[in-house]
CHARMM internal coordinates of N, CA and C (Angstrom, degrees):
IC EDIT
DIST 1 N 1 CA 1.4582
DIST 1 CA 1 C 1.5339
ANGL 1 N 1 CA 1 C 108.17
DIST 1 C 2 N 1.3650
ANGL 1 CA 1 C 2 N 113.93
DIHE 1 N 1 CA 1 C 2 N 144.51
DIST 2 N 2 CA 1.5705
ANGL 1 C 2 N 2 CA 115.54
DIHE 1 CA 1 C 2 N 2 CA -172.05
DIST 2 CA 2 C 0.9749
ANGL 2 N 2 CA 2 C 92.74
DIHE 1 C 2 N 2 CA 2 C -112.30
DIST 2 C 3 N 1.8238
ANGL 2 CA 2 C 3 N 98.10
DIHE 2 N 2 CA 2 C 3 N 136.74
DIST 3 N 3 CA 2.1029
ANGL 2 C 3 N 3 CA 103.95
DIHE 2 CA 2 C 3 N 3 CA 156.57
DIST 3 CA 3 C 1.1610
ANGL 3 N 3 CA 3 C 112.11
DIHE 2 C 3 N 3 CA 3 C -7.88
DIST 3 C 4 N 1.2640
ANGL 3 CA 3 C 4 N 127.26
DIHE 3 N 3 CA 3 C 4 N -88.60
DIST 4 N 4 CA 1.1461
ANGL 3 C 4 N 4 CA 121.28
DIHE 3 CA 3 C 4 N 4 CA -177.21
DIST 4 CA 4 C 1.0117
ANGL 4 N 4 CA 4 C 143.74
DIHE 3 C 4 N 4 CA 4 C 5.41
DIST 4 C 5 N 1.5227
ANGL 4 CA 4 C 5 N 103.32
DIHE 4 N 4 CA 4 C 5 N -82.87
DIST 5 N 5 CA 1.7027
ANGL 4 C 5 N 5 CA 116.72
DIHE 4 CA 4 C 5 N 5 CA 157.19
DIST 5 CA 5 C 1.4296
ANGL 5 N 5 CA 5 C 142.92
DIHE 4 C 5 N 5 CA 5 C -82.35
DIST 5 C 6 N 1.6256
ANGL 5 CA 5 C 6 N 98.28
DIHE 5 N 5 CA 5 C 6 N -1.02
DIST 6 N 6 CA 1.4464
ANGL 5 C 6 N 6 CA 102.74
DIHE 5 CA 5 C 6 N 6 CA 166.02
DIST 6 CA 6 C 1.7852
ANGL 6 N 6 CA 6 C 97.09
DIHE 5 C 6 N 6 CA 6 C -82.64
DIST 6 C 7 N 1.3469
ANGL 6 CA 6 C 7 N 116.62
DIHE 6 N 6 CA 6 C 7 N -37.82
DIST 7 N 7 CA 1.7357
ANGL 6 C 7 N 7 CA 100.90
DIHE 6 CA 6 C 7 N 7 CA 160.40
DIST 7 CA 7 C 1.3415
ANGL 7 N 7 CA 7 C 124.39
DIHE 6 C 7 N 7 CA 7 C -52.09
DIST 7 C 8 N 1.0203
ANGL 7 CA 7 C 8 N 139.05
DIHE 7 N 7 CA 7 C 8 N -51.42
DIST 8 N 8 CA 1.5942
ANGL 7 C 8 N 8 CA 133.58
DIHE 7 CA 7 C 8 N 8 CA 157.71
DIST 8 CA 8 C 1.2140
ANGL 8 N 8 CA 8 C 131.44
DIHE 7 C 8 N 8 CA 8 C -35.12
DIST 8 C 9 N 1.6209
ANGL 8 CA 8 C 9 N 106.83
DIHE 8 N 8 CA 8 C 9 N -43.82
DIST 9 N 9 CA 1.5263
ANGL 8 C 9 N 9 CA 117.78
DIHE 8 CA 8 C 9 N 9 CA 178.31
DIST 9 CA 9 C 1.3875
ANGL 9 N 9 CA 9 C 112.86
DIHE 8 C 9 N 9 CA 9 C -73.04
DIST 9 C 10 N 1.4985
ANGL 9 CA 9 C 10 N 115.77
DIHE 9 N 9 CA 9 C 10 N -36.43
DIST 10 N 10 CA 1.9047
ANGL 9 C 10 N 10 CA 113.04
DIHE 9 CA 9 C 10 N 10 CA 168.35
DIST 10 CA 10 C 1.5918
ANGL 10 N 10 CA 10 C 99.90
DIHE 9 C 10 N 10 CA 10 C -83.58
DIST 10 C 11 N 0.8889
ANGL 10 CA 10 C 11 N 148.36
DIHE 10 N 10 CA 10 C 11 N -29.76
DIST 11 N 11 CA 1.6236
ANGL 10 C 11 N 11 CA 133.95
DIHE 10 CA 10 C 11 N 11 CA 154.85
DIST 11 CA 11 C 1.4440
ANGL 11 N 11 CA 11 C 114.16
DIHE 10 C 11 N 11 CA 11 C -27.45
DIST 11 C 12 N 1.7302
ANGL 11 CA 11 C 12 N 103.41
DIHE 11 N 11 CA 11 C 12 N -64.23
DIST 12 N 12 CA 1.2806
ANGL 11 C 12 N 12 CA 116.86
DIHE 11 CA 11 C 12 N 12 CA -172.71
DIST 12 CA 12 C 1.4041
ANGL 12 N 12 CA 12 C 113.52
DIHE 11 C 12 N 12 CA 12 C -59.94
DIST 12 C 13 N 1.3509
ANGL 12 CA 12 C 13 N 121.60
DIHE 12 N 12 CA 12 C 13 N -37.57
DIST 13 N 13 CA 1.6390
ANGL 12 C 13 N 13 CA 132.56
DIHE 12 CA 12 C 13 N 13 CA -155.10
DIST 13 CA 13 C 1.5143
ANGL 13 N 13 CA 13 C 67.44
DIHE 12 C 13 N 13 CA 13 C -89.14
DIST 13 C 14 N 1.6480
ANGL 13 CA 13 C 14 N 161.60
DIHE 13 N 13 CA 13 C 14 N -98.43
DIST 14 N 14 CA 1.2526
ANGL 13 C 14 N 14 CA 127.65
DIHE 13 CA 13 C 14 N 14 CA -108.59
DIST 14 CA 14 C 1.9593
ANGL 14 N 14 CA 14 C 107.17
DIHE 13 C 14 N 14 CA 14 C -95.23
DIST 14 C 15 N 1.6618
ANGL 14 CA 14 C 15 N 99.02
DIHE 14 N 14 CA 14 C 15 N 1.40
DIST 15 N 15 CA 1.4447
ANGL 14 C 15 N 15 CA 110.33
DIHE 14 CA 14 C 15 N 15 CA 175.53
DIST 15 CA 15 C 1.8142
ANGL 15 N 15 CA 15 C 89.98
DIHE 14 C 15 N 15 CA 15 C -66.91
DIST 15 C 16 N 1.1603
ANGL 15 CA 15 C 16 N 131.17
DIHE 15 N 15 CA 15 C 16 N -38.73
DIST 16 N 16 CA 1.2902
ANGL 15 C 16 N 16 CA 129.45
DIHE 15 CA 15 C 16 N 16 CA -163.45
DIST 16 CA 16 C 1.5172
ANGL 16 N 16 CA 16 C 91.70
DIHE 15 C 16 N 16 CA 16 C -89.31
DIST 16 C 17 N 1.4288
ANGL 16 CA 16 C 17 N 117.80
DIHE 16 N 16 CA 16 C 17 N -84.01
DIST 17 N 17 CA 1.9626
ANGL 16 C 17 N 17 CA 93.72
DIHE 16 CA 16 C 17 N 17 CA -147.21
DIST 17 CA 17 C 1.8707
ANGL 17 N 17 CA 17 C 103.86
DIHE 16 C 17 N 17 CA 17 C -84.83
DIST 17 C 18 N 1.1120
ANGL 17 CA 17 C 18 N 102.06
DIHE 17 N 17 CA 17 C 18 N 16.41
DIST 18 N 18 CA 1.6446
ANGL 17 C 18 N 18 CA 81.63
DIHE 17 CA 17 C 18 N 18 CA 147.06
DIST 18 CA 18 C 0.9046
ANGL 18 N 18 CA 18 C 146.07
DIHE 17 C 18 N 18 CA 18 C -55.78
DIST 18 C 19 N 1.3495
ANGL 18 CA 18 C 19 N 140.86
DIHE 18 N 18 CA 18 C 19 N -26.44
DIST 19 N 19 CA 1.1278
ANGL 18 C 19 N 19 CA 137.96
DIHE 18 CA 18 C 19 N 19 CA -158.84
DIST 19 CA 19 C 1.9665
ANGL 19 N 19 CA 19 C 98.45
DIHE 18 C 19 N 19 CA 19 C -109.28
DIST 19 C 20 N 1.1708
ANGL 19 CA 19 C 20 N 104.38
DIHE 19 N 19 CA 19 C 20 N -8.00
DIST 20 N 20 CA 1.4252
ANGL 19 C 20 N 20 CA 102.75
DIHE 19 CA 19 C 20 N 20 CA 163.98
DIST 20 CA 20 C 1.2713
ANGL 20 N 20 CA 20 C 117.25
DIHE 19 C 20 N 20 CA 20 C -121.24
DIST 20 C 21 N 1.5009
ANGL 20 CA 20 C 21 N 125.65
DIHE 20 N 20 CA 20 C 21 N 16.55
DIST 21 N 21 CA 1.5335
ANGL 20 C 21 N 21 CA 133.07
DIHE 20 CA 20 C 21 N 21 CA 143.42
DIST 21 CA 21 C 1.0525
ANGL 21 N 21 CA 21 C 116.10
DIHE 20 C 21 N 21 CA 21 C -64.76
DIST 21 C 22 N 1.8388
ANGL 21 CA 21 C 22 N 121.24
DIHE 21 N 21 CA 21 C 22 N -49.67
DIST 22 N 22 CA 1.4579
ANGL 21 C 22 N 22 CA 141.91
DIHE 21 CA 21 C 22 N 22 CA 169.95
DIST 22 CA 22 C 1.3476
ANGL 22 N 22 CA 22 C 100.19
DIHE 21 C 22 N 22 CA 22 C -35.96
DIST 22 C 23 N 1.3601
ANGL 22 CA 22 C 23 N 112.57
DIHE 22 N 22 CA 22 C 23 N -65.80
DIST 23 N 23 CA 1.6272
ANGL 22 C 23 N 23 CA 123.93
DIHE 22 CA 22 C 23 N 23 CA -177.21
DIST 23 CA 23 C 1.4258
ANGL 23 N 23 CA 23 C 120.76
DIHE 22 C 23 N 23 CA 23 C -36.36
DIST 23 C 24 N 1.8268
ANGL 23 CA 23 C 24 N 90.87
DIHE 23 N 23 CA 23 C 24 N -61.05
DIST 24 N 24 CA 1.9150
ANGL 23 C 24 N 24 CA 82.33
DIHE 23 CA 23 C 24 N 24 CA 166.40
DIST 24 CA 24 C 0.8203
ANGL 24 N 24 CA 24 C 147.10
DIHE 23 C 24 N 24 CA 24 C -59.67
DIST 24 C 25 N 2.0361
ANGL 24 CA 24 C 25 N 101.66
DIHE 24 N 24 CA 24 C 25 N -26.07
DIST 25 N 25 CA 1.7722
ANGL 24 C 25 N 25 CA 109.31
DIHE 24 CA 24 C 25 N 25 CA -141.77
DIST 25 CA 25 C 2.2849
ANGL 25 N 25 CA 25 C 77.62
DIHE 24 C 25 N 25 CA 25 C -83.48
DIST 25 C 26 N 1.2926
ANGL 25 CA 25 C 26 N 106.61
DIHE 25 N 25 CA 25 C 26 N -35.05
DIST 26 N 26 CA 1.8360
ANGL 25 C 26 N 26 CA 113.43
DIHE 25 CA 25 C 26 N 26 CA 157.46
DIST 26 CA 26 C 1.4929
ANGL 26 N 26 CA 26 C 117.42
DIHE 25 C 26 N 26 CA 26 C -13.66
DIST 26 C 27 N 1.0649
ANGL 26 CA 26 C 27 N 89.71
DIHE 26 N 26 CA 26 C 27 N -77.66
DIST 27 N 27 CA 1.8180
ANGL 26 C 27 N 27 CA 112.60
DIHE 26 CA 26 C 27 N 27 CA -164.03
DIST 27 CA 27 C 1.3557
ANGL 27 N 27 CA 27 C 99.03
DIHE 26 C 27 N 27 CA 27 C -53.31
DIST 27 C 28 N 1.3924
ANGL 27 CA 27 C 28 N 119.97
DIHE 27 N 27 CA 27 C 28 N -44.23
DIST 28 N 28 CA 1.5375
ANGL 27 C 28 N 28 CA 132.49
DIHE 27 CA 27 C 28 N 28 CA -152.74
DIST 28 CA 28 C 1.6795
ANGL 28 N 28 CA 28 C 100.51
DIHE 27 C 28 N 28 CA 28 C -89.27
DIST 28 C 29 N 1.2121
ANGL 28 CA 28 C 29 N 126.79
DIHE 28 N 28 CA 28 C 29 N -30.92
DIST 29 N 29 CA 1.4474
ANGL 28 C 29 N 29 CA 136.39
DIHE 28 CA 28 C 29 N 29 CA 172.95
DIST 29 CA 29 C 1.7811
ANGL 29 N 29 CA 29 C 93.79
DIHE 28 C 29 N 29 CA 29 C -71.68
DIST 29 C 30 N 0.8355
ANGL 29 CA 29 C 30 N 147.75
DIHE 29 N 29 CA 29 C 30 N -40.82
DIST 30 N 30 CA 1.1061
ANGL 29 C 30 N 30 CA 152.35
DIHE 29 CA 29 C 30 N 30 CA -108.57
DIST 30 CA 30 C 1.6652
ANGL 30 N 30 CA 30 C 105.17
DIHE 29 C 30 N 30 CA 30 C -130.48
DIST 30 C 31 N 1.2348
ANGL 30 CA 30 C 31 N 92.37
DIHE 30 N 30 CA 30 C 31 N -47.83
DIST 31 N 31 CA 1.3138
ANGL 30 C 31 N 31 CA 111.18
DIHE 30 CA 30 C 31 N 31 CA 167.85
DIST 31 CA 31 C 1.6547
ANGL 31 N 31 CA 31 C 134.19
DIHE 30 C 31 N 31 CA 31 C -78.88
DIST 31 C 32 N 1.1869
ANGL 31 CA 31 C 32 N 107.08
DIHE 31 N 31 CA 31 C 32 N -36.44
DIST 32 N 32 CA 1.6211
ANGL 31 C 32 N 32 CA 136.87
DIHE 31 CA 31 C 32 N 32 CA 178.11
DIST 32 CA 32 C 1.4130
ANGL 32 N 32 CA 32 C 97.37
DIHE 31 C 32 N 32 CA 32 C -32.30
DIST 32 C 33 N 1.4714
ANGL 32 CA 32 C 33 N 120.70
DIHE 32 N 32 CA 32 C 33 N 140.14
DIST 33 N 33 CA 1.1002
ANGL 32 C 33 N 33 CA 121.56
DIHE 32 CA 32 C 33 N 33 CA 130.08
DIST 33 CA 33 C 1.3707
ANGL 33 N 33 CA 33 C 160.13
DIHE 32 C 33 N 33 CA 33 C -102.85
DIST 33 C 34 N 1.6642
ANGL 33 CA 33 C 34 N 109.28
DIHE 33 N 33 CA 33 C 34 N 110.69
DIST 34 N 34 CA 1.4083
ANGL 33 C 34 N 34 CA 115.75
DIHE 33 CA 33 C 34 N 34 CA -138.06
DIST 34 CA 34 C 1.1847
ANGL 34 N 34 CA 34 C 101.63
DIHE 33 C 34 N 34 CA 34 C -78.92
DIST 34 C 35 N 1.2650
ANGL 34 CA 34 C 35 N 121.83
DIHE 34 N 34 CA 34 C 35 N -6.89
DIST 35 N 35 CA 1.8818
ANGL 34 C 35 N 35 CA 87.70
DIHE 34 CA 34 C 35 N 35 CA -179.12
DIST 35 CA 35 C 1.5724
ANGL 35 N 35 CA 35 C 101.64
DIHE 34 C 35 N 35 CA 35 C -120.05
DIST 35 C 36 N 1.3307
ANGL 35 CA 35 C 36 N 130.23
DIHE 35 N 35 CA 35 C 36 N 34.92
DIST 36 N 36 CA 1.1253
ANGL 35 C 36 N 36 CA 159.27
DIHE 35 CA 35 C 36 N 36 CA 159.09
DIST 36 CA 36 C 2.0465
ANGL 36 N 36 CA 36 C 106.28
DIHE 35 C 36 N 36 CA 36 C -89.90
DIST 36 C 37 N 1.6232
ANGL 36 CA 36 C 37 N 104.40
DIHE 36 N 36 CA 36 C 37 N -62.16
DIST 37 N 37 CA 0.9586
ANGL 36 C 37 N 37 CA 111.36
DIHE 36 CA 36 C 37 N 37 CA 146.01
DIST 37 CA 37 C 2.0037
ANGL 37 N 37 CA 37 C 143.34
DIHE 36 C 37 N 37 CA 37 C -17.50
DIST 37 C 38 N 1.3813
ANGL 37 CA 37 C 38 N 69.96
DIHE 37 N 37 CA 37 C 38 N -81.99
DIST 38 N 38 CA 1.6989
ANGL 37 C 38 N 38 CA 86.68
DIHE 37 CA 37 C 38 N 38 CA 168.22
DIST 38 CA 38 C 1.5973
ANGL 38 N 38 CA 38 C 106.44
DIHE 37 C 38 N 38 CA 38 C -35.75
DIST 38 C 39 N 1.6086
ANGL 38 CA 38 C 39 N 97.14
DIHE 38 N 38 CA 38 C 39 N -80.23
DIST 39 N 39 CA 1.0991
ANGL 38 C 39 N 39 CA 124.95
DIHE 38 CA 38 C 39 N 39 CA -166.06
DIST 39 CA 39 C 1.7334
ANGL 39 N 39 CA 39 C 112.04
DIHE 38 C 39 N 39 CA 39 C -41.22
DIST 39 C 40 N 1.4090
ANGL 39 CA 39 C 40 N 118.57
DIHE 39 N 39 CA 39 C 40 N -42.90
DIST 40 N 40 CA 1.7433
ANGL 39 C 40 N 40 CA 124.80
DIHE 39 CA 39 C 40 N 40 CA 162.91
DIST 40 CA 40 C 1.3950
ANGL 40 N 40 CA 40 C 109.41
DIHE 39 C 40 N 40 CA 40 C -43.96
DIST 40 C 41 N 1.4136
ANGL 40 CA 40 C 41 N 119.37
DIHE 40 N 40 CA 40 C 41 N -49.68
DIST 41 N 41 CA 1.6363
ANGL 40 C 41 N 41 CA 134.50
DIHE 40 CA 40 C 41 N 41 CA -151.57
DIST 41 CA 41 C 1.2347
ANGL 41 N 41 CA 41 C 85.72
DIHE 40 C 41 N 41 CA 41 C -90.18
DIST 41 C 42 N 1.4567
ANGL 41 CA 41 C 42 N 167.21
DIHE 41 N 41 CA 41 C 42 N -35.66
DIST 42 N 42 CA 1.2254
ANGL 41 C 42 N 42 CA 148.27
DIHE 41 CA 41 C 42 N 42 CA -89.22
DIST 42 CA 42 C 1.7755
ANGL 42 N 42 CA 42 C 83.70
DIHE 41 C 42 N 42 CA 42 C -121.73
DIST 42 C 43 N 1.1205
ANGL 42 CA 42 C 43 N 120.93
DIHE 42 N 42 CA 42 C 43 N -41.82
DIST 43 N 43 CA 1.7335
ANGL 42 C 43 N 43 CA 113.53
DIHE 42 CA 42 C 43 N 43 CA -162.81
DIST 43 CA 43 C 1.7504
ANGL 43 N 43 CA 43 C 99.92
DIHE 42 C 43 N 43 CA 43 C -73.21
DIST 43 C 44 N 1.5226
ANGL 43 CA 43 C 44 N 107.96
DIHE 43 N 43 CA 43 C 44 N -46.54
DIST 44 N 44 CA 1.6283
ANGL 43 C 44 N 44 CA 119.75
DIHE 43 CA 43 C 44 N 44 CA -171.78
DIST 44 CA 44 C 1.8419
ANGL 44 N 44 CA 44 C 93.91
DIHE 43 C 44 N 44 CA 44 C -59.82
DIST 44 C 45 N 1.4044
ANGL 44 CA 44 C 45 N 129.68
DIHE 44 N 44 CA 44 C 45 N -28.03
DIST 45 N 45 CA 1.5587
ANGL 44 C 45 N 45 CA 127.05
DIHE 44 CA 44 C 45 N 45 CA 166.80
DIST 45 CA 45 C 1.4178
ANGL 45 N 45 CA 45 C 107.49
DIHE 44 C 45 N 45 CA 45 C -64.59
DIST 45 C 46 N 1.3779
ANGL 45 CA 45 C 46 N 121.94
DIHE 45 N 45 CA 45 C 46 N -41.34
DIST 46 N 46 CA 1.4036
ANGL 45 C 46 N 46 CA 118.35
DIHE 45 CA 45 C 46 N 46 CA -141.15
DIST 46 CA 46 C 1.8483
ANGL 46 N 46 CA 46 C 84.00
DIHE 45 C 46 N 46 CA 46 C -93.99
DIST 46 C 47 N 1.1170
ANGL 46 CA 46 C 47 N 131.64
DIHE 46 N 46 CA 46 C 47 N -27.77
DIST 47 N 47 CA 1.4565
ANGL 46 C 47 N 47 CA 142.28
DIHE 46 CA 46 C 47 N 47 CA -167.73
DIST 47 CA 47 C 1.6355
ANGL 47 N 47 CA 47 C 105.30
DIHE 46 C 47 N 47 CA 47 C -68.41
DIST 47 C 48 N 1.5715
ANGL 47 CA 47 C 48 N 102.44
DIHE 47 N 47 CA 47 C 48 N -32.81
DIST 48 N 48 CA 1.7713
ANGL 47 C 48 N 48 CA 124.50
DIHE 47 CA 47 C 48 N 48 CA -165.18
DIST 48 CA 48 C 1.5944
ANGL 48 N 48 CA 48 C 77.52
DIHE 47 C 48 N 48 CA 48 C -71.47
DIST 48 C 49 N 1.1428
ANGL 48 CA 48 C 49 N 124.86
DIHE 48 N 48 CA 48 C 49 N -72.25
DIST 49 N 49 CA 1.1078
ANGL 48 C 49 N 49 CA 117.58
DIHE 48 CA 48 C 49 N 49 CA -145.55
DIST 49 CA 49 C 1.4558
ANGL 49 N 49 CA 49 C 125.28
DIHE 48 C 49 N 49 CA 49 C -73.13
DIST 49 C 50 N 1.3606
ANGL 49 CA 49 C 50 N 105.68
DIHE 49 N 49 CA 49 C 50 N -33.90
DIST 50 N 50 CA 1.3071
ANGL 49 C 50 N 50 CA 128.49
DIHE 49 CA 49 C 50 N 50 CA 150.10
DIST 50 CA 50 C 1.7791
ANGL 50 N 50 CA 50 C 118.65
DIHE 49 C 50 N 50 CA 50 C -31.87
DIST 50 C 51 N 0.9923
ANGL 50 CA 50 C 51 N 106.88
DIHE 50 N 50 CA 50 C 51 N -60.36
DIST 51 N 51 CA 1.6143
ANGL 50 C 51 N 51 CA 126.73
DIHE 50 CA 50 C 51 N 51 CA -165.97
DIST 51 CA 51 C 1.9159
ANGL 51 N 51 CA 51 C 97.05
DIHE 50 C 51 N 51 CA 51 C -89.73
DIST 51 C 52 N 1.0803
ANGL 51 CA 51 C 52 N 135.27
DIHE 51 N 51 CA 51 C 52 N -12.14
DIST 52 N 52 CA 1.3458
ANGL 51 C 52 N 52 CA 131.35
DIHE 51 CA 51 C 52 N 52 CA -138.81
DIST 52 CA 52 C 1.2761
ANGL 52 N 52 CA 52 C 139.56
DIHE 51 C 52 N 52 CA 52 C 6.00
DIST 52 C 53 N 1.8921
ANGL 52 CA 52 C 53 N 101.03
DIHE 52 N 52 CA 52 C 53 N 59.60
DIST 53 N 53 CA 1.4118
ANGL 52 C 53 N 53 CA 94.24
DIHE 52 CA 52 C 53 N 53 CA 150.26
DIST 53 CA 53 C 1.6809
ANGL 53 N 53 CA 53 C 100.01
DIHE 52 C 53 N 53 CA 53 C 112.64
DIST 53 C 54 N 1.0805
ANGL 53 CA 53 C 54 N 130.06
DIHE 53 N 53 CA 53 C 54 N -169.34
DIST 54 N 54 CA 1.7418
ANGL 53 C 54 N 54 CA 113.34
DIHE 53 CA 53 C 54 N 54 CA 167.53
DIST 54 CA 54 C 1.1501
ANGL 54 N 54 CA 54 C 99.68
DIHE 53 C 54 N 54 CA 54 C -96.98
DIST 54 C 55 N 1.4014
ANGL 54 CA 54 C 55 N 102.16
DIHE 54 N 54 CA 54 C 55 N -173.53
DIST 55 N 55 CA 1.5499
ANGL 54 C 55 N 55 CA 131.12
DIHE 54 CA 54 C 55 N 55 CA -159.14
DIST 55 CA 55 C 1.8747
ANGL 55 N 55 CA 55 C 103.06
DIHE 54 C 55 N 55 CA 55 C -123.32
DIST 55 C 56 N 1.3012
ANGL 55 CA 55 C 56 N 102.55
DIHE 55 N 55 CA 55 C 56 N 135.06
DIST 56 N 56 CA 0.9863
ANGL 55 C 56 N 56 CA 117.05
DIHE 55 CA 55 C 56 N 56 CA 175.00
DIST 56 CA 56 C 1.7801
ANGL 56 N 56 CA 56 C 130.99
DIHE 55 C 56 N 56 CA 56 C -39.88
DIST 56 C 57 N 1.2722
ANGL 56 CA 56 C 57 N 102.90
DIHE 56 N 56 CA 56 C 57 N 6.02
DIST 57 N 57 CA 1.6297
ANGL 56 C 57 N 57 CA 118.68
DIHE 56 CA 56 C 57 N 57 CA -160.89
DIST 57 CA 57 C 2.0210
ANGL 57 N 57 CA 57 C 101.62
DIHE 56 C 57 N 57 CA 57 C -139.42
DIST 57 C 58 N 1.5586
ANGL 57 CA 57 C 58 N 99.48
DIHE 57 N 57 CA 57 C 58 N -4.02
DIST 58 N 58 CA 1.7040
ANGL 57 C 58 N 58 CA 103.24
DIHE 57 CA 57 C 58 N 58 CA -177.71
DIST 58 CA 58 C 1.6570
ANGL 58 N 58 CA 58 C 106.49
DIHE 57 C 58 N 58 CA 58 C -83.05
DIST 58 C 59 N 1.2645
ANGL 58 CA 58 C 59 N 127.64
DIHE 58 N 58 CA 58 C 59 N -0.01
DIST 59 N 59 CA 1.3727
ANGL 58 C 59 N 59 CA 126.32
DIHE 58 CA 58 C 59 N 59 CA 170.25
DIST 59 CA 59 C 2.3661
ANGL 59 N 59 CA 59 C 96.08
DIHE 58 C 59 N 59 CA 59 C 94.58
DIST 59 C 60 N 0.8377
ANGL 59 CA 59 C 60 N 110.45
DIHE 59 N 59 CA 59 C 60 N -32.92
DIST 60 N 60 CA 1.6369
ANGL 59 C 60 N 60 CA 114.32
DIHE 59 CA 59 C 60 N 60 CA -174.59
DIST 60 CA 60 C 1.2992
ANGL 60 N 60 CA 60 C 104.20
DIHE 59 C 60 N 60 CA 60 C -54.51
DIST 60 C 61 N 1.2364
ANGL 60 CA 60 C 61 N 108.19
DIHE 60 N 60 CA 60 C 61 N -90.23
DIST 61 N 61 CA 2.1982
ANGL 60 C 61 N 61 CA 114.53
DIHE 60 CA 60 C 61 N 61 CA 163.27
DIST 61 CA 61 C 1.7371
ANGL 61 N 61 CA 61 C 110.05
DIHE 60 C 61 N 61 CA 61 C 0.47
DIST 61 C 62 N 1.4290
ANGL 61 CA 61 C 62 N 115.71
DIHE 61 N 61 CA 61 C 62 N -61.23
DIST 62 N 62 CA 0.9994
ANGL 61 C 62 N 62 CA 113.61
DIHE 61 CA 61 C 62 N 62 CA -149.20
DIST 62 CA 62 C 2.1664
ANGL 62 N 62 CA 62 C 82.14
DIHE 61 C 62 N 62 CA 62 C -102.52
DIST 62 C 63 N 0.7451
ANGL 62 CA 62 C 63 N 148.21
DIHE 62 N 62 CA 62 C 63 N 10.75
DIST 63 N 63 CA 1.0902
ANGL 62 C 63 N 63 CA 139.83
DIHE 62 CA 62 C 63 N 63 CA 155.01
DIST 63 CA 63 C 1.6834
ANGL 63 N 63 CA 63 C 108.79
DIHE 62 C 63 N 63 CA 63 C -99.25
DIST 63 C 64 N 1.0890
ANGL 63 CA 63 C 64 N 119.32
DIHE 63 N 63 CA 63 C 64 N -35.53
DIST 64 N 64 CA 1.2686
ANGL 63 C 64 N 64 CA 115.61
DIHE 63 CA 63 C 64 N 64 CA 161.23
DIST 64 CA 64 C 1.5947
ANGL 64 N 64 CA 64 C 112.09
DIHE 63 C 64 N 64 CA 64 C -34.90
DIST 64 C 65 N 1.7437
ANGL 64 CA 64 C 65 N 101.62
DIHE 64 N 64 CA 64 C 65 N -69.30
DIST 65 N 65 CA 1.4871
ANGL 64 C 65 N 65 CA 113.01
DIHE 64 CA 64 C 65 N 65 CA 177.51
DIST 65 CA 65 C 1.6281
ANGL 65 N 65 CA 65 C 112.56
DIHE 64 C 65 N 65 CA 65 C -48.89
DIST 65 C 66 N 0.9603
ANGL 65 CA 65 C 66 N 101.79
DIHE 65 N 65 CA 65 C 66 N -38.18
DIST 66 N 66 CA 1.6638
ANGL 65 C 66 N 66 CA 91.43
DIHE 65 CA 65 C 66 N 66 CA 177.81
DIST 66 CA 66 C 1.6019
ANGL 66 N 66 CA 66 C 119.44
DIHE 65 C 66 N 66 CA 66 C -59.68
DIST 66 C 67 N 1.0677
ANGL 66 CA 66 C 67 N 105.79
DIHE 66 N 66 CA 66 C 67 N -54.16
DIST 67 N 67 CA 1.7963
ANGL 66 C 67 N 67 CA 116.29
DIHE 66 CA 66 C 67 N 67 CA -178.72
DIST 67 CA 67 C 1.5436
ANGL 67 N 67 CA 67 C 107.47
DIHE 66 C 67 N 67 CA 67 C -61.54
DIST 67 C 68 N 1.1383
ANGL 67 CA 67 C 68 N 124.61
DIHE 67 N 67 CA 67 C 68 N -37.13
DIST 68 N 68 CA 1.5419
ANGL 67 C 68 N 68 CA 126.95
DIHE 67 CA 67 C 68 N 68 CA 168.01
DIST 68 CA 68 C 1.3515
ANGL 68 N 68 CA 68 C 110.03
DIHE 67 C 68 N 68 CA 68 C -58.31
DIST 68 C 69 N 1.2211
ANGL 68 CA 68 C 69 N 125.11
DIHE 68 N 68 CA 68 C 69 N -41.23
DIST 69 N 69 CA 1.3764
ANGL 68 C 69 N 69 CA 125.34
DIHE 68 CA 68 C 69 N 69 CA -170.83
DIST 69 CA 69 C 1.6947
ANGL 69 N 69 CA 69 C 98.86
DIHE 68 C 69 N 69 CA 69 C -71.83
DIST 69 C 70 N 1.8298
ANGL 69 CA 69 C 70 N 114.64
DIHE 69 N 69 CA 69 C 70 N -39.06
DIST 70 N 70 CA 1.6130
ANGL 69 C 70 N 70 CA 110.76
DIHE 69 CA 69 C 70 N 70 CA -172.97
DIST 70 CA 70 C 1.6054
ANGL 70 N 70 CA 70 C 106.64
DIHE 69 C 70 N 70 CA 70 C -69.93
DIST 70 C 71 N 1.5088
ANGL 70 CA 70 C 71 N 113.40
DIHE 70 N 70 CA 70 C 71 N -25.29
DIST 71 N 71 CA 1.4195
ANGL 70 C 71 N 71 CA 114.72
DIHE 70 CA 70 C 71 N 71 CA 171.43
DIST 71 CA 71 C 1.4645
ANGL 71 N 71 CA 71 C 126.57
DIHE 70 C 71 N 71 CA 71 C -55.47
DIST 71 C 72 N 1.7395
ANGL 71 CA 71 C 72 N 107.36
DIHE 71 N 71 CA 71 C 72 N -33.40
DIST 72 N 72 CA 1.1118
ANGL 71 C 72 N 72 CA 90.66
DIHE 71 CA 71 C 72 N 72 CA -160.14
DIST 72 CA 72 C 1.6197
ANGL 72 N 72 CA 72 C 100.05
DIHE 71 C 72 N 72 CA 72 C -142.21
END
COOR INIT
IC SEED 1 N 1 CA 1 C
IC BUILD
């Protein structure tokens, strides 16, 4: 099989179950429990703020910088 058409064939495969990925990724928003949620996330927030944020050496910073540069 050539590039080519193994590009076509994952085109094709997400032309098909998309629309019932959509469905799940649905159900699963929908379903969640957010203040269960919250409540998991709440220390990894409270740590951000604590710590301020990453560090110039965590790989983020410099991906930040990258996407700014595709922005502009």
């Amino acid at each position: 099989m050539t590039d080519q058409e193994m590009i076509k064939r994952w085109a094709q495969t997400w032309k098909e179950v998309g629309p019932e990925l959509e469905l799940m990724r649905l159900r699963e928003v929908r379903d969640e429990d957010t203040a269960l949620s919250l409540e998991l996330l709440a220390p990894a927030f409270e740590q951000a703020l604590r710590t301020g944020g990453p560090d110039a050496g965590s790989g983020l910073v410099e991906m930040q910088r990258y996407f700014a540069k595709l922005r502009g």
